[in-house]
N, CA, C and O atoms as a MOPAC input file, in Angstrom:
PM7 MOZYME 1SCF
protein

 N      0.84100 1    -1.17300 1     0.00000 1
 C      0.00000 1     0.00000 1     0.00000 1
 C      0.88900 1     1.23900 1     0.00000 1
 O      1.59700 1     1.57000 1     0.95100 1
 N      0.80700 1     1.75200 1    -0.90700 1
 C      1.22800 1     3.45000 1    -0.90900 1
 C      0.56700 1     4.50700 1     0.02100 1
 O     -0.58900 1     4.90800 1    -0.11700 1
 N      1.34200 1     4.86700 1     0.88000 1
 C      0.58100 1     6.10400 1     1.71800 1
 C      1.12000 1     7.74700 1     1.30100 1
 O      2.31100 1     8.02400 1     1.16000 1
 N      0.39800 1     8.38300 1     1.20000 1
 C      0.40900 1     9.56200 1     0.74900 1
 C      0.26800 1    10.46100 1     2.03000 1
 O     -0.29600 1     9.84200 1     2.93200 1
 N      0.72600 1    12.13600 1     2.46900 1
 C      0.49300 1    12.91400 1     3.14200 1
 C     -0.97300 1    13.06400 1     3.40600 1
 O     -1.69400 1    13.14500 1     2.41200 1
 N     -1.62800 1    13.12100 1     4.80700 1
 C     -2.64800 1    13.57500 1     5.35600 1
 C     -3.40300 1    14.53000 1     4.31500 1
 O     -4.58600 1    14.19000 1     4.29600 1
 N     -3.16400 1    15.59200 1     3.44600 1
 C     -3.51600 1    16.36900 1     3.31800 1
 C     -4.02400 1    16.03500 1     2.03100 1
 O     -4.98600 1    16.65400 1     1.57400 1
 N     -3.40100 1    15.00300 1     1.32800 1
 C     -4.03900 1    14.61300 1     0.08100 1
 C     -5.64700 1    14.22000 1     0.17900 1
 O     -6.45600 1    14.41700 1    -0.72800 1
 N     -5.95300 1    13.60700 1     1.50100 1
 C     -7.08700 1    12.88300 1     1.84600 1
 C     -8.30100 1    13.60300 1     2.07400 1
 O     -9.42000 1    13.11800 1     1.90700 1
 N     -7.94300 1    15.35100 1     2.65000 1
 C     -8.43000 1    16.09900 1     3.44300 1
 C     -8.52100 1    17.03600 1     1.47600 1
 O     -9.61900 1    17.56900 1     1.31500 1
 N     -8.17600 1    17.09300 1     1.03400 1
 C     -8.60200 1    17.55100 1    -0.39800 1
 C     -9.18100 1    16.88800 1    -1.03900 1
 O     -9.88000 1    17.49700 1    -1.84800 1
 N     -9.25400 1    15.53300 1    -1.08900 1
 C    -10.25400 1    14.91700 1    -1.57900 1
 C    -11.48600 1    14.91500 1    -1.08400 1
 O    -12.41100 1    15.19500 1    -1.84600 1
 N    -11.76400 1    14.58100 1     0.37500 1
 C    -13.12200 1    15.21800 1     0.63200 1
 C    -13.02300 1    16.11000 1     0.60800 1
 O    -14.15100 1    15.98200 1     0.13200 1
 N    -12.70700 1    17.64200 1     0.63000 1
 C    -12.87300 1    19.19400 1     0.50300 1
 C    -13.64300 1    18.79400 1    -1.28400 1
 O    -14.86000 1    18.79400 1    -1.47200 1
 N    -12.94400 1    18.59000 1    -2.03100 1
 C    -13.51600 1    18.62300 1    -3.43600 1
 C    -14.79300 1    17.36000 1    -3.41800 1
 O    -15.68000 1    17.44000 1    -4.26800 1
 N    -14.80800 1    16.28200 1    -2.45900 1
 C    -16.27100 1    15.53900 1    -2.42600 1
 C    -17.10500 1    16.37800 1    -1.90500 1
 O    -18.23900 1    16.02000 1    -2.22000 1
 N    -17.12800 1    17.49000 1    -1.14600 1
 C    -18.06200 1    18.21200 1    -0.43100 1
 C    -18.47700 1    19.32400 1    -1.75500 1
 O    -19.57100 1    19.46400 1    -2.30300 1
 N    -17.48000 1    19.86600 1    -1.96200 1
 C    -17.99000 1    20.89100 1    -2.90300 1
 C    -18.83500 1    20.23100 1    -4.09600 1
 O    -19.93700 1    20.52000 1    -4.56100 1
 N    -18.14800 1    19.49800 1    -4.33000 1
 C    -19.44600 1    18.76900 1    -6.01100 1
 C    -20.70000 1    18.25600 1    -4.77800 1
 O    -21.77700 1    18.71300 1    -5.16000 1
 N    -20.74500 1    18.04900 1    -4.43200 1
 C    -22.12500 1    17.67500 1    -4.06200 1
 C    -23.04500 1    18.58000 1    -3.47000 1
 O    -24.24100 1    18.32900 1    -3.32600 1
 N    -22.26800 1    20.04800 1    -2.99400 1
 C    -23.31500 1    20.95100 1    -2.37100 1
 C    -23.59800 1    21.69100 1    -4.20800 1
 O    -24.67800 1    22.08000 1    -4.65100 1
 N    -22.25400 1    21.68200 1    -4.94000 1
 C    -22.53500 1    22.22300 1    -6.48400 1
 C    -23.78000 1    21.46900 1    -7.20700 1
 O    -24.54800 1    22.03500 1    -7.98400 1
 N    -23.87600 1    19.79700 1    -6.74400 1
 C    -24.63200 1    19.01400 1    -7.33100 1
 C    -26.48000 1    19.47000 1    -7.13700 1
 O    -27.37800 1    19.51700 1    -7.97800 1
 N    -26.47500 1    19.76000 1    -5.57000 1
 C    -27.86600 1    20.75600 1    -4.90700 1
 C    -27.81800 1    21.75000 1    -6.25300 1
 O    -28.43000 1    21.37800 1    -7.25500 1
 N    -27.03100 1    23.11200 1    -6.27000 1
 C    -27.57900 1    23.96400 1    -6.59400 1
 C    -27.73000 1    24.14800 1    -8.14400 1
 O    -28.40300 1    25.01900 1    -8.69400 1
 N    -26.81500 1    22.95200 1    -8.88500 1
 C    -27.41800 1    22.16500 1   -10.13900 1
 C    -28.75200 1    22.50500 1   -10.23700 1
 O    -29.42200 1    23.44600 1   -10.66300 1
 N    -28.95300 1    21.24900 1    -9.61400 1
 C    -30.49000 1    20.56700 1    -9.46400 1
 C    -31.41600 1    21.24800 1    -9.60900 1
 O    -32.11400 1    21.12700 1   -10.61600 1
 N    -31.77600 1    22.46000 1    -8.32700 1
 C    -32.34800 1    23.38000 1    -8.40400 1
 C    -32.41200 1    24.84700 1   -10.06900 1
 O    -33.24400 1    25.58500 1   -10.59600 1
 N    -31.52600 1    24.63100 1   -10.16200 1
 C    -31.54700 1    25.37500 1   -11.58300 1
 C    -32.10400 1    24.36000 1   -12.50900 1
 O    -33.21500 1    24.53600 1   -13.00700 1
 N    -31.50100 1    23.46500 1   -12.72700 1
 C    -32.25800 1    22.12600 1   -13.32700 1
 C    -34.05700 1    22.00900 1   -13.52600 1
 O    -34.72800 1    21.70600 1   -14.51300 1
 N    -34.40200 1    22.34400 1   -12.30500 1
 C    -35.81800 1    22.27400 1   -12.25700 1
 C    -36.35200 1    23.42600 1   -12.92600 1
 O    -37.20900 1    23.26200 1   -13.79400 1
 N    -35.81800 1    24.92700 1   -12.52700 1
 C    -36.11900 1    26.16000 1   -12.62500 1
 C    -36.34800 1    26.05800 1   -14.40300 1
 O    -37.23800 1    26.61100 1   -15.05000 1
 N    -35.37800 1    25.28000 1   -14.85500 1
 C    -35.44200 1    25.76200 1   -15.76700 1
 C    -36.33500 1    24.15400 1   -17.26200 1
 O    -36.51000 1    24.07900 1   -18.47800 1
 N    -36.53700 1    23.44700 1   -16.27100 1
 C    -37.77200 1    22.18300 1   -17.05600 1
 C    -38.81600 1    23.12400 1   -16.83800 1
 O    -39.51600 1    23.59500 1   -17.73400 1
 N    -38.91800 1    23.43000 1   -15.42800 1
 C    -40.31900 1    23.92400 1   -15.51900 1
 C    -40.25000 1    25.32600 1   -16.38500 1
 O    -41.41200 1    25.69400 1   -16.55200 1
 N    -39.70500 1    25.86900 1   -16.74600 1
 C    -39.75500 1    27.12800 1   -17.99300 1
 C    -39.99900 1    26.52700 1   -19.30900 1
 O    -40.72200 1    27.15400 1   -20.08400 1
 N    -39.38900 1    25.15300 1   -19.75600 1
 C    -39.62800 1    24.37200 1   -20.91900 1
 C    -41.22900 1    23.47200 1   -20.70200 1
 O    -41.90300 1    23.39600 1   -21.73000 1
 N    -41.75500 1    22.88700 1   -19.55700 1
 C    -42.94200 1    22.22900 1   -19.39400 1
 C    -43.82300 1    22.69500 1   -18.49000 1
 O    -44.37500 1    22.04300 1   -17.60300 1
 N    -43.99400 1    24.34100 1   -18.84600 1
 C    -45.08400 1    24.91900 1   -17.83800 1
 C    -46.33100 1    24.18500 1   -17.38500 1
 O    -46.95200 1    24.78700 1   -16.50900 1
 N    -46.81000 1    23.10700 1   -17.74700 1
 C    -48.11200 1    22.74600 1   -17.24200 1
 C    -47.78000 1    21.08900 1   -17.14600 1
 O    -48.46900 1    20.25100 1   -17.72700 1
 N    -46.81000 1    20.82100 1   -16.45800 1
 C    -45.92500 1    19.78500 1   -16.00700 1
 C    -46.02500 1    20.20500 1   -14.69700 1
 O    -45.73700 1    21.33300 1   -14.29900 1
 N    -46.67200 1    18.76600 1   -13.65100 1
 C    -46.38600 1    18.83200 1   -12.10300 1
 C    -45.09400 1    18.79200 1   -11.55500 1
 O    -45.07200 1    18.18000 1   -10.48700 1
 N    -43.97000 1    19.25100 1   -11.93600 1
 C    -42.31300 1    18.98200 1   -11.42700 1
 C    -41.97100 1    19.83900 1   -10.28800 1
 O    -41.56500 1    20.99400 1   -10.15800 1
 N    -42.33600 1    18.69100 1    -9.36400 1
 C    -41.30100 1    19.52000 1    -8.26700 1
 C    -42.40500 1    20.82000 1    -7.50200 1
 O    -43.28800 1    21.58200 1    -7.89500 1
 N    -42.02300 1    20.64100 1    -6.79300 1
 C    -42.94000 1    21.73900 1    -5.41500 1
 C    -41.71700 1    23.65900 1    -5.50600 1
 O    -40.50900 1    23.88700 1    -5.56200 1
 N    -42.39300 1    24.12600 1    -5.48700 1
 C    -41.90000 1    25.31200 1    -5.32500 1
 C    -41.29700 1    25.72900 1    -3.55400 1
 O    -41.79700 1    25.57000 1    -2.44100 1
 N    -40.25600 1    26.20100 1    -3.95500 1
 C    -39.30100 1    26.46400 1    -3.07100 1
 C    -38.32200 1    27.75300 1    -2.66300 1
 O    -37.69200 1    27.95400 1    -3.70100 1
 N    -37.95300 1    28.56500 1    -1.83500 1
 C    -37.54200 1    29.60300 1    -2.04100 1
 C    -35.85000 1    29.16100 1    -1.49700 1
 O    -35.61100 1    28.09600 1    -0.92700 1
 N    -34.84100 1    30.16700 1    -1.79500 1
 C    -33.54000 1    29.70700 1    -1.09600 1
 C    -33.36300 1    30.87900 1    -0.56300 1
 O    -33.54800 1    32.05700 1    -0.86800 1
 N    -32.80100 1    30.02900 1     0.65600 1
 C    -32.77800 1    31.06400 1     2.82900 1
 C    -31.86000 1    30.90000 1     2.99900 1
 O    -31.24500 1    30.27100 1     2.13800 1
 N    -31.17200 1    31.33200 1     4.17200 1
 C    -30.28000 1    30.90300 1     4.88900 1
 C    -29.90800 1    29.63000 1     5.57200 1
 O    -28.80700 1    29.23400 1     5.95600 1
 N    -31.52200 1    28.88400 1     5.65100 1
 C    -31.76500 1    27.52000 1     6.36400 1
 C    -31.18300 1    26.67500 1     4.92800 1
 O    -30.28200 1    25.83900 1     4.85000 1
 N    -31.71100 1    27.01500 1     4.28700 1
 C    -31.19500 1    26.03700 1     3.13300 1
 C    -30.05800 1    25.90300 1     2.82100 1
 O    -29.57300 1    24.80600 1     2.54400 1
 N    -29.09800 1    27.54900 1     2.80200 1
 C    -27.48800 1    26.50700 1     2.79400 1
 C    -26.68500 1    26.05800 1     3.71700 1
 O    -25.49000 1    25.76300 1     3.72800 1
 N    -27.76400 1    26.04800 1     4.71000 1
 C    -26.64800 1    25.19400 1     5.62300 1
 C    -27.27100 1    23.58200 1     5.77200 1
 O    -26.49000 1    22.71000 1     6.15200 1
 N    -28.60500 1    23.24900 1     5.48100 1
 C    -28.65500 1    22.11900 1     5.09200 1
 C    -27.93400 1    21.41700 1     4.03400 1
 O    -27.50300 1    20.26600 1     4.10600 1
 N    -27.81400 1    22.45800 1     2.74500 1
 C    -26.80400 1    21.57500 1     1.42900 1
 C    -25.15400 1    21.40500 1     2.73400 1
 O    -24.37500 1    20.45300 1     2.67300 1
 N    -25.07500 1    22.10800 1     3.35100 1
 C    -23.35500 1    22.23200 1     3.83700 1
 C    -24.06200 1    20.76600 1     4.99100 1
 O    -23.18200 1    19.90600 1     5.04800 1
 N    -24.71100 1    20.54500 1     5.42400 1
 C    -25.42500 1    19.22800 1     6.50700 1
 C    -25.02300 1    18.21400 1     5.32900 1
 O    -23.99800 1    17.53200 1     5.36500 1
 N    -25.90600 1    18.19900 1     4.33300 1
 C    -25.91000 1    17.27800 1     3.59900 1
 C    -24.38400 1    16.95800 1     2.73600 1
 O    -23.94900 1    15.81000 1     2.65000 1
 N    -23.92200 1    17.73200 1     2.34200 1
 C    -22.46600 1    17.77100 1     1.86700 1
 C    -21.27800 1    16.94100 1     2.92100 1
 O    -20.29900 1    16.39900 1     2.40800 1
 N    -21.48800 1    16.92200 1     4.35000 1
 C    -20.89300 1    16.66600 1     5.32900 1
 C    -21.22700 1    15.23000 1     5.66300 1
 O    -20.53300 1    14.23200 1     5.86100 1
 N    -22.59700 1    15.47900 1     5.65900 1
 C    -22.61800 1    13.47100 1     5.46800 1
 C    -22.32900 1    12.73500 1     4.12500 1
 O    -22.40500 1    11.50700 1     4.11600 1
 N    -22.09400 1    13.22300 1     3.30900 1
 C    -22.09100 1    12.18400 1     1.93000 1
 C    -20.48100 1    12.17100 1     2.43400 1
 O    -19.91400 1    11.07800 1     2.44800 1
 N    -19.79200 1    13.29500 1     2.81900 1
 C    -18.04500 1    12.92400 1     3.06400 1
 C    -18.09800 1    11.97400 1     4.19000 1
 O    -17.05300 1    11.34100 1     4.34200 1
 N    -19.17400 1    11.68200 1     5.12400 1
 C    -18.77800 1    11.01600 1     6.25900 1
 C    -19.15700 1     9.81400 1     5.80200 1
 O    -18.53700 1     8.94400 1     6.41300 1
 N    -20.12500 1     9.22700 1     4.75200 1
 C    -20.38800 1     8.02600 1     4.15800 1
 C    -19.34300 1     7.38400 1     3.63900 1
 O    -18.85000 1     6.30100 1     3.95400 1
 N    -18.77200 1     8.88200 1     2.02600 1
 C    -17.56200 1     8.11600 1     1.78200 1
 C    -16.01400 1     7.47000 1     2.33200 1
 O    -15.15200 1     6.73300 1     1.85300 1
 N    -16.24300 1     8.28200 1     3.73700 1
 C    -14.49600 1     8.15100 1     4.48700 1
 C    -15.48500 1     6.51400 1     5.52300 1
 O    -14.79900 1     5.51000 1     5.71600 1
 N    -16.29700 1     6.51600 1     5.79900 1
 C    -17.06200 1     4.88000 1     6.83500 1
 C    -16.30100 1     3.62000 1     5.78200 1
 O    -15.68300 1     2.61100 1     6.12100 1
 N    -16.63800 1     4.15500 1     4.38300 1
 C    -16.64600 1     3.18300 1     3.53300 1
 C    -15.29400 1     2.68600 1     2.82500 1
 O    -15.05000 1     1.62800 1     2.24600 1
 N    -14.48600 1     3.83700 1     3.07400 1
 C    -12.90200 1     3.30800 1     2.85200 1
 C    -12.77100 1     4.25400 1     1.43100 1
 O    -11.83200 1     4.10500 1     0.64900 1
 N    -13.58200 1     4.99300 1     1.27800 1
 C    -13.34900 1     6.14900 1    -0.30500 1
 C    -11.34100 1     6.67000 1    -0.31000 1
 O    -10.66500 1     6.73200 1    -1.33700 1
 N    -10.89000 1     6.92500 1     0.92900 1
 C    -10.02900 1     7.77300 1     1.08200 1
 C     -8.91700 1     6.89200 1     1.32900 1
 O     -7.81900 1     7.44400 1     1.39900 1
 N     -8.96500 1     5.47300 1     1.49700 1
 C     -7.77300 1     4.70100 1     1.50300 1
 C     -6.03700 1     5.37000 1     0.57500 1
 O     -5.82600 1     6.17800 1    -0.32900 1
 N     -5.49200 1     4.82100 1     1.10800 1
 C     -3.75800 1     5.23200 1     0.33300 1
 C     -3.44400 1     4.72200 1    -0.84800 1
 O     -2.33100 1     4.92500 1    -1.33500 1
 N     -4.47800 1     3.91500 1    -1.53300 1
 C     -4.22800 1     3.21700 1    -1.89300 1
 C     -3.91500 1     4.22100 1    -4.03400 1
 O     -4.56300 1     5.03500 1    -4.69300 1
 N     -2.37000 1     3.31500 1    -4.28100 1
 C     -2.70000 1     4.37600 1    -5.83500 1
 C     -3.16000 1     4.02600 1    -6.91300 1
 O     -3.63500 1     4.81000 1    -7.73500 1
 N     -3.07600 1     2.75900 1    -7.05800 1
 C     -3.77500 1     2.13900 1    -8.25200 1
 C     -5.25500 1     1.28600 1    -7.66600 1
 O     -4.97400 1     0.25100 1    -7.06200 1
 N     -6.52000 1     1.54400 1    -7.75500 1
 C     -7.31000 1     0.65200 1    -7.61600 1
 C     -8.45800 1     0.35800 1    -8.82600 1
 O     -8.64900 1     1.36200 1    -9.51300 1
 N     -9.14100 1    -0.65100 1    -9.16300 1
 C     -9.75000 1    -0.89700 1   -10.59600 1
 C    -10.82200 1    -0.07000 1   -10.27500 1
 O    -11.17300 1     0.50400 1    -9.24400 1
 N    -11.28900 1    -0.15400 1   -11.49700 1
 C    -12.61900 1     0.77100 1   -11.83700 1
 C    -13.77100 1     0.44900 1   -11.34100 1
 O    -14.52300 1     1.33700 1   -10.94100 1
 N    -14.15100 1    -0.98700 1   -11.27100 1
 C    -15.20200 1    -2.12800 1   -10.69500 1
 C    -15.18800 1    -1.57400 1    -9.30600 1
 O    -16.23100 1    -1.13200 1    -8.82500 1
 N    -13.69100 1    -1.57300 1    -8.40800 1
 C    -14.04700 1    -1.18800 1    -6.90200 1
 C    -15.08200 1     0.35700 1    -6.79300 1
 O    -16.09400 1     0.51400 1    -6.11000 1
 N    -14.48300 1     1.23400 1    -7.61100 1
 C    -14.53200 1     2.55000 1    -7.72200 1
 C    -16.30100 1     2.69500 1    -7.74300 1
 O    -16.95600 1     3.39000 1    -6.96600 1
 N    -16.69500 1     2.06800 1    -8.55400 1
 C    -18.05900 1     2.20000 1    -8.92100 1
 C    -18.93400 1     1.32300 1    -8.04500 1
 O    -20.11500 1     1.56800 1    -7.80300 1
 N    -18.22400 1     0.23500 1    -7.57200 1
 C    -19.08200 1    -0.14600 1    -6.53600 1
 C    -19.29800 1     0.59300 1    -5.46900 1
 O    -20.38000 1     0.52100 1    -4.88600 1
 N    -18.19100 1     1.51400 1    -4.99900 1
 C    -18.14800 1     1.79900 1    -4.22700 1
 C    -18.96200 1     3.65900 1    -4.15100 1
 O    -19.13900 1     4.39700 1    -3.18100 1
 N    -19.15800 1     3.78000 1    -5.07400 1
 C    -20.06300 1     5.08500 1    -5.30300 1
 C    -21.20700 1     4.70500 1    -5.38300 1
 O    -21.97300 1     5.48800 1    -4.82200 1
 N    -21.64900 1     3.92200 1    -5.79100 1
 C    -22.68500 1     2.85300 1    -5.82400 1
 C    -23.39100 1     2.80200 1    -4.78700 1
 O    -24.53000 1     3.26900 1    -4.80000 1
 N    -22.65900 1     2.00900 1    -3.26800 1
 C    -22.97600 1     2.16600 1    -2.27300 1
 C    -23.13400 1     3.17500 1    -1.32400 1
 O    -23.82700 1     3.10900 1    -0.30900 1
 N    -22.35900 1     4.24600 1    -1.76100 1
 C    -22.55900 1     5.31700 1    -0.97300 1
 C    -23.70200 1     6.60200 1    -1.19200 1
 O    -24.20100 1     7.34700 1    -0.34800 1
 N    -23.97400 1     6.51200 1    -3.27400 1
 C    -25.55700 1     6.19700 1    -3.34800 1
 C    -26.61400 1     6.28000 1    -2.63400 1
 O    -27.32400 1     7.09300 1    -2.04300 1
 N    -26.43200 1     4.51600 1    -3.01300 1
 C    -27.38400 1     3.82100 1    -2.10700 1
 C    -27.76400 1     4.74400 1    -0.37300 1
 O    -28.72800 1     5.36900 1     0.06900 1
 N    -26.37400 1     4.34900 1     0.16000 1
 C    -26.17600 1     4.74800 1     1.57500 1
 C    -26.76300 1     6.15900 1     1.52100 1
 O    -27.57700 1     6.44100 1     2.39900 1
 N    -26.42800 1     7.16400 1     0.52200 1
 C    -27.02300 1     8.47700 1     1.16700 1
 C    -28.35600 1     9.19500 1     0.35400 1
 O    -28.70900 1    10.36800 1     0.23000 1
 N    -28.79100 1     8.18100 1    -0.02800 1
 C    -30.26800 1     8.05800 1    -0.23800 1
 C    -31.31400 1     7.84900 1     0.61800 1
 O    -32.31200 1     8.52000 1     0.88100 1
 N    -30.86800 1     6.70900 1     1.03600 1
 C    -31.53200 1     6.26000 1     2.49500 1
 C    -31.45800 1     6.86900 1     3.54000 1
 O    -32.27900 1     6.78500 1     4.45300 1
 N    -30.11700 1     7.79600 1     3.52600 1
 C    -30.13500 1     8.72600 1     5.08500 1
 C    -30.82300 1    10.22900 1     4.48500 1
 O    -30.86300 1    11.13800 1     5.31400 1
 N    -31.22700 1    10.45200 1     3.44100 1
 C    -31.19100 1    12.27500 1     2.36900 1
 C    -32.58700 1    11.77300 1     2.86200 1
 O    -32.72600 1    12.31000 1     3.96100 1
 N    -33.61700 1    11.06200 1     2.61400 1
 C    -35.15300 1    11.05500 1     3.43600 1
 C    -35.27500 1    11.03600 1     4.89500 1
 O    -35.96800 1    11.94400 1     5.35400 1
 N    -34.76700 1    10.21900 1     5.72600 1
 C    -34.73500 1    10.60700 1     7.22500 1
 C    -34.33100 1    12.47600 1     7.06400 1
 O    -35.03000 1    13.46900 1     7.26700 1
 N    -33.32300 1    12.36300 1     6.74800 1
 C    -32.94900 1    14.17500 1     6.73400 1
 C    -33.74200 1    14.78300 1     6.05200 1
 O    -34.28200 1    15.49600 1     6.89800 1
 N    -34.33600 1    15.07900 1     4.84000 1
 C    -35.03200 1    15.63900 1     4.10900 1
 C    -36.53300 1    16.12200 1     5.57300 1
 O    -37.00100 1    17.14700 1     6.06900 1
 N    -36.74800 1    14.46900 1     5.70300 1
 C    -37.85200 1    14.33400 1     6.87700 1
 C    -38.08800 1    15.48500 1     8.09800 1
 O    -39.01500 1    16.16000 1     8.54600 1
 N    -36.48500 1    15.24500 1     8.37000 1
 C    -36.16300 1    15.71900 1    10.14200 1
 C    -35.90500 1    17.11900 1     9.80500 1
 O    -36.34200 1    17.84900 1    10.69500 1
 N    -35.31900 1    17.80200 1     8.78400 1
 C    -34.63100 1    19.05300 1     8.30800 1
 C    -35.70400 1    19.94900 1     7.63900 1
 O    -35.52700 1    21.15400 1     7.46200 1
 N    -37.11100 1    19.11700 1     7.19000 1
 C    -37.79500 1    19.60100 1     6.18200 1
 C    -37.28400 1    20.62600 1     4.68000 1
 O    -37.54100 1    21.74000 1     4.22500 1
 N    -36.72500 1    19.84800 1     4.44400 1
 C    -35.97100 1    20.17900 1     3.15300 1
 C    -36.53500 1    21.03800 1     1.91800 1
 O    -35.82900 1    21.23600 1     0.93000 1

């Protein structure tokens, strides 16, 4: 196993956090702008953006990094196959799908 400096690890989640709070405010433009193409399309509930809301994307951004580091995302490792890679996004997916409704739930999203 190849080990690399602390800090390599701590930039990789810094850049897993940012694409995924970037991935939120995607989304939201995403919608803004179907529903401008399919005005009389039920998509999506209307929503305003607060202060509560970015600190839920920064909540939610914080657990998808705490899913991927449970699951071994951040290992030393320098060569690993593509099959692990995708399984392993796969599961974390999975994993923060299942926790984004409890939260969605508890946070009212």
């Amino acid at each position: 196993m190849l080990w690399r400096p602390s800090h390599h690890r701590r930039i990789a989640q810094l850049a897993d956090a940012i694409s995924t709070a970037f991935s939120f405010v995607a989304a939201y433009f995403v919608l803004n702008w179907a529903r401008l193409l399919f005005p009389r399309a039920p998509i999506g509930r209307d929503f305003e953006i607060t202060h509560d809301l970015y600190w839920k994307i920064v909540a939610f951004a914080i657990i998808w990094v705490i899913i991927f580091t449970k699951l071994g995302a951040y290992t030393y490792q320098r060569f690993t196959s593509i099959r692990r890679e995708i399984k392993l996004v796969a599961k974390t997916s999975l994993i923060g799908t299942l926790v984004l409704f409890p939260a969605d739930f508890i946070l009212r999203f």
